[in-house]
C-alpha positions, -999 to 999 in steps of 0.1 A, spaced: -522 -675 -112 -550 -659 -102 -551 -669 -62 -512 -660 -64 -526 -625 -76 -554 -622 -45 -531 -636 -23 -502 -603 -34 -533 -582 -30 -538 -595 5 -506 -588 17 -504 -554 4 -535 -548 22 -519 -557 55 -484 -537 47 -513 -507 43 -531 -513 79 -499 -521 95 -480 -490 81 -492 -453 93 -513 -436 74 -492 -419 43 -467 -434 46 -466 -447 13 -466 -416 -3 -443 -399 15 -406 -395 1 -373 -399 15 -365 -372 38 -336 -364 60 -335 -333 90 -317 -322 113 -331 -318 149 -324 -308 186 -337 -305 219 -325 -292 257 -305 -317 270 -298 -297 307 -324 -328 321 -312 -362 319 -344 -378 318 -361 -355 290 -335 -360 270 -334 -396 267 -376 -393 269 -371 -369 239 -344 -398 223 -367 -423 227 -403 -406 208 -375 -396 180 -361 -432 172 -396 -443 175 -408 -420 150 -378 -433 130 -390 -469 132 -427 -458 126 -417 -439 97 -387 -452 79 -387 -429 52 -378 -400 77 -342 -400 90 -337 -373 120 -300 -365 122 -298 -353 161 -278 -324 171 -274 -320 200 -248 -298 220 -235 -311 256 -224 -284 282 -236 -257 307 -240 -231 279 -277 -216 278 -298 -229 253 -307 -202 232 -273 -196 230 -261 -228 216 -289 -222 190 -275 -189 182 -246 -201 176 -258 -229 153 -273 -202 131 -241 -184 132 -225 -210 114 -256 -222 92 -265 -252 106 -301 -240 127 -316 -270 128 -348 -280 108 -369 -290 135 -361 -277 171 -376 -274 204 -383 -240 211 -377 -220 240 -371 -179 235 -399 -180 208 -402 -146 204 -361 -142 197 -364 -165 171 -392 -153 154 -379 -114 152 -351 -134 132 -372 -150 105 -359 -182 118 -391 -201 126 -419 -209 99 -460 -211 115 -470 -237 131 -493 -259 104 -524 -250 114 -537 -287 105 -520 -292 141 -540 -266 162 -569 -291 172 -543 -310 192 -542 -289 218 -560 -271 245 -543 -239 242 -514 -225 220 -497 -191 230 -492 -168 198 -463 -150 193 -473 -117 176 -507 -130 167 -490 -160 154 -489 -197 163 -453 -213 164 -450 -239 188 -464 -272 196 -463 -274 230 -447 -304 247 -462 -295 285 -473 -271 305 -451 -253 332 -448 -272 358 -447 -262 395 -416 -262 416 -413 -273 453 -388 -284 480 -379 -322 474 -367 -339 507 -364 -375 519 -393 -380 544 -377 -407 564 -346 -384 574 -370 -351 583 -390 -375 607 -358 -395 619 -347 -356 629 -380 -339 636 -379 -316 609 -413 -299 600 -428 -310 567 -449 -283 561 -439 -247 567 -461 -226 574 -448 -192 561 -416 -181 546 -397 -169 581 -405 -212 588 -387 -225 560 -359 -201 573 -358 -216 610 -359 -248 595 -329 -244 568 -311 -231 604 -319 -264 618 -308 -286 592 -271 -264 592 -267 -269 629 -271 -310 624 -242 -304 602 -258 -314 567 -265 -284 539 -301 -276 539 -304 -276 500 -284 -286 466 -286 -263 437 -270 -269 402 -260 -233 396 -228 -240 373 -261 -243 351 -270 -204 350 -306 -218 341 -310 -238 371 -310 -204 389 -338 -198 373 -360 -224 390 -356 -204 428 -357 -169 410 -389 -182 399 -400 -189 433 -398 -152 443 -412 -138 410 -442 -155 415 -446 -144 452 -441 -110 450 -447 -100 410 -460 -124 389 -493 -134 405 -503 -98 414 -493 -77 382 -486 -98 349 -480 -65 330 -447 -55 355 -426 -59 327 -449 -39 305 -444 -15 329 -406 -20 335 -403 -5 295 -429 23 306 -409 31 334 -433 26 361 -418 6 380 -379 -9 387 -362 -36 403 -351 -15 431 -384 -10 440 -396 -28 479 -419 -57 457 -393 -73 435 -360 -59 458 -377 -79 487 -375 -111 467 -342 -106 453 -326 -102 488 -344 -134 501 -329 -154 470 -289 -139 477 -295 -145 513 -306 -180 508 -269 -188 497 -250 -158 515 -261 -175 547 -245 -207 536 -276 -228 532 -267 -241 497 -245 -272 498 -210 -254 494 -200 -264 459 -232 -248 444 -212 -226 420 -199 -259 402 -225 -283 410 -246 -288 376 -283 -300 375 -273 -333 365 -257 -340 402 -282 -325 420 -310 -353 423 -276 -374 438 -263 -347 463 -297 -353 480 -301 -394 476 -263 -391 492 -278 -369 520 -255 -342 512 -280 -320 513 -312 -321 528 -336 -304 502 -333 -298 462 -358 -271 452 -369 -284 417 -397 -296 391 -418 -328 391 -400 -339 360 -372 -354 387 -389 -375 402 -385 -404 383 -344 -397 384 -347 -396 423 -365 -433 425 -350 -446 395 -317 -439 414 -325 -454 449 -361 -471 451 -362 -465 485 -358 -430 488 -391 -421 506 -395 -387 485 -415 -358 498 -428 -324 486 -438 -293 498 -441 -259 484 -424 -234 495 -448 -203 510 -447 -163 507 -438 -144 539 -475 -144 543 -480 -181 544 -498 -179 507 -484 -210 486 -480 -195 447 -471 -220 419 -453 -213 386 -483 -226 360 -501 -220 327 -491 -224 289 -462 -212 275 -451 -204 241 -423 -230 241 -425 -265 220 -416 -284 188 -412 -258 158 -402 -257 119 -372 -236 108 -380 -214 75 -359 -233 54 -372 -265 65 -403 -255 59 -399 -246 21 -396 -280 14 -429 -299 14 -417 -335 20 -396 -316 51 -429 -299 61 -446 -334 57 -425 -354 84 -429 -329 109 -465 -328 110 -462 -364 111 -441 -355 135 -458 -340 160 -491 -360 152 -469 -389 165 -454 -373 193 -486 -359 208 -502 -400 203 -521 -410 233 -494 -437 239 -464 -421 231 -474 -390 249 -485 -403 280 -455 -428 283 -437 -391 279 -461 -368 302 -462 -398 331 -422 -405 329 -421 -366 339 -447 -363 361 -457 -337 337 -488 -313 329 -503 -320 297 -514 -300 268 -533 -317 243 -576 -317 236 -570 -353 241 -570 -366 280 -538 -381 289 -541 -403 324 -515 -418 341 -512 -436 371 -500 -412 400 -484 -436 425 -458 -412 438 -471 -397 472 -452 -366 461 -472 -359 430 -507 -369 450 -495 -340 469 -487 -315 443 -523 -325 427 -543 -314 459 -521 -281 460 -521 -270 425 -556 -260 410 -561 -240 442 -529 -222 441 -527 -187 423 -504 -190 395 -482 -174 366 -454 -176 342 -420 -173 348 -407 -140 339 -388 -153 312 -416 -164 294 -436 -136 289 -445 -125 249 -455 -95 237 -452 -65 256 -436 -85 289 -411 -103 270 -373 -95 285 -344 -79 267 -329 -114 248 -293 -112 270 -310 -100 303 -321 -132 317 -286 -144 314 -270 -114 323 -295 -112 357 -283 -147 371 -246 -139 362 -251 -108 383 -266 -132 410 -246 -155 412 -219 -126 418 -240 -111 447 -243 -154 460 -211 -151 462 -205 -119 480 -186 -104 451 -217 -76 450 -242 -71 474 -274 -73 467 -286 -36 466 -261 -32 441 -270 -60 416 -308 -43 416 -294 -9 410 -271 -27 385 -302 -47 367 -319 -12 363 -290 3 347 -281 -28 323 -321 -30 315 -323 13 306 -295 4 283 -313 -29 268 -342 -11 264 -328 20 242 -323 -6 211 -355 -31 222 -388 -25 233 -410 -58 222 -444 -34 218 -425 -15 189 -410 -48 174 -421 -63 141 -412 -101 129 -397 -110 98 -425 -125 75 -423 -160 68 -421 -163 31 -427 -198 21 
């Protein structure tokens, strides 16, 4: 009787080392969860880190709900709190939106020592933060720019220009761009906010509200113009308006399109689709030949509704959560499947064996850097619907519907009239009470 006894003991031992810690004690608990699902690859990344959570942690069921579809994110999340179903655990992007709603409760601040630095949204931590932003650059197949001596480096704006000409008179469309997804406009808008606003005056939307300055003016007009001309001039492969992101990485493998102008985190789509596609990178310079990156923290990432977190056995399975998702083995598998920037205390390494990242590596701690504008907090953060609005107006002037002189002097007008019913400086959250 008694070795049966020691040998119970014994196994319950093991089922303790072999199950994570707390386990035990923690109750059944069932959420609801949801993610972007515009990138192929993250999403089934994202997919994978929950089911294995699931498997780690079978006391925790994550019910995923996901919506399919071009519409913008924060949107579809708007509309899921319309109807009462915001989920309990979200990834967050439009933090600040979400916040002024009472929608999101404070990050646990158990979970601050994961990472190297957390952006607060009105002197609050909200987010985890899956990565950092990552830098955008032309993608190209090398093979086809050498069989046609195109250059692989230009050396100022007016260069990339002469050689999108070149590429047009072979008879193949210089670049692919996904802009049925409104957000994928966001990637080149990005380009020319950095260049001419971001990296010399991080207050400009601060200054927007003040009145200081406006989108008609020379700096951010310039950039605007260069971005309608890009597709005015019929460099875009032609079905841009109802190409979504999705097809993009196989426009270019098809040779389509000469060029996608994109983010690391396709690289592993573009050589998971066709090995041999000898993939190259370069950035894409200001009319001064100075390369600028999009870079730095943001206040996106993994959050807790409200409601969610009124329950403690809810609030329990997300920090265990996040403590899993951020794991040195599940994070880096994550981070290197990417080719992503991390942003945890802890060193994530990966094994860079794309000549494409090497590249970006060298460039990117030397480059100046900043946010996109859409992720500015505080005083910078944009009217909710303007971002959206802005790349529908766009897409109008890509089109030749509007010119562009008229969609500035149309921003400034729809901004004026934002900006009479919200200015972030004057904003207060609802408080978060548990």
């Amino acid at each position: 009787m008694a070795k049966k006894v020691l040998l119970l003991l014994a196994i319950i031992s093991m089922v303790a080392v072999l199950v994570p810690a707390n386990i035990l004690a923690l109750k059944q608990v069932e959420l609801t969860i949801t993610y972007a699902t515009g990138d192929p690859l993250t999403k089934q990344l994202t997919h994978d880190a929950v089911v294995a959570f699931m498997k780690a942690y079978p006391n925790v069921k994550f019910i995923e709900d996901l919506s399919a579809g071009t519409t913008a994110y924060a949107d579809t999340l708007k509309v899921k709190d319309a109807v009462g179903e915001f989920p309990d655990v979200v990834e967050m992007r439009d933090t600040p939106m979400f916040v002024r709603a009472g929608k999101l409760a404070p990050l646990p601040k158990e979970l601050y020592s994961l990472f190297e630095s957390m952006i607060p949204v009105y002197g609050t931590v909200y987010t985890a933060p899956i990565t950092a932003q990552y830098p955008n650059g032309i993608l190209y197949n090398k093979k086809v720019f050498k069989a046609n001596g195109w250059s692989e480096n230009p050396k100022t704006y007016a260069d990339f220009l002469k050689l999108c000409d070149k590429i047009k008179l072979s008879g193949v469309a210089p670049f692919v761009a996904g802009i049925k997804d409104i957000w994928h406009l966001g990637f080149w808008f990005g380009k020319f906010w950095v260049d001419n606003i971001g990296t010399k005056n991080p207050n400009w939307m601060a200054d927007r509200y003040a009145g200081k300055v406006h989108f008609t003016d020379p700096d951010f007009a310039g950039g605007i113009k260069q971005l309608v001309e890009l597709f005015t001039k019929g460099y875009a492969e032609a079905g841009f308006m109802s190409t979504t992101e999705s097809q993009c990485p196989m426009i270019l493998i098809s040779g389509k399109a000469a060029m996608y102008y994109c983010g690391t985190f396709v690289f592993t789509q573009i050589m998971t689709a066709d090995p041999s596609f000898d993939l190259g990178w370069f950035p894409l310079p200001d009319n001064a030949g100075k390369v600028k990156l999009l870079g730095g923290a943001t206040p996106n990432g993994w959050a807790l509704s409200t409601d969610a977190a009124k329950d403690p056995d809810k609030m329990g399975a997300f920090v265990r959560f996040v403590r899993f998702f951020f794991a040195k083995k599940q994070y880096t598998n994550f981070v290197a499947s990417m080719n992503g920037f991390p942003t945890t205390k802890l060193r994530i390494s990966y094994e860079v064996t794309s000549p494409a990242m090497q590249t970006i590596l060298k460039i990117f701690p030397k480059a100046p850097k900043s946010l996109n504008w859409n992720n500015g907090v505080g005083a910078n953060e944009l009217p909710p619907p303007f971002r959206n609005w802005t790349y529908k107006k766009l897409q109008e002037a890509m089109i030749g519907s509007v010119t562009a002189d008229q969609a500035l002097k149309d921003m400034d007008a729809e901004f004026d009239r934002l900006a009479k019913d919200f200015n972030p400086s004057q904003l207060v959250p609802v408080k978060f009470n548990p």
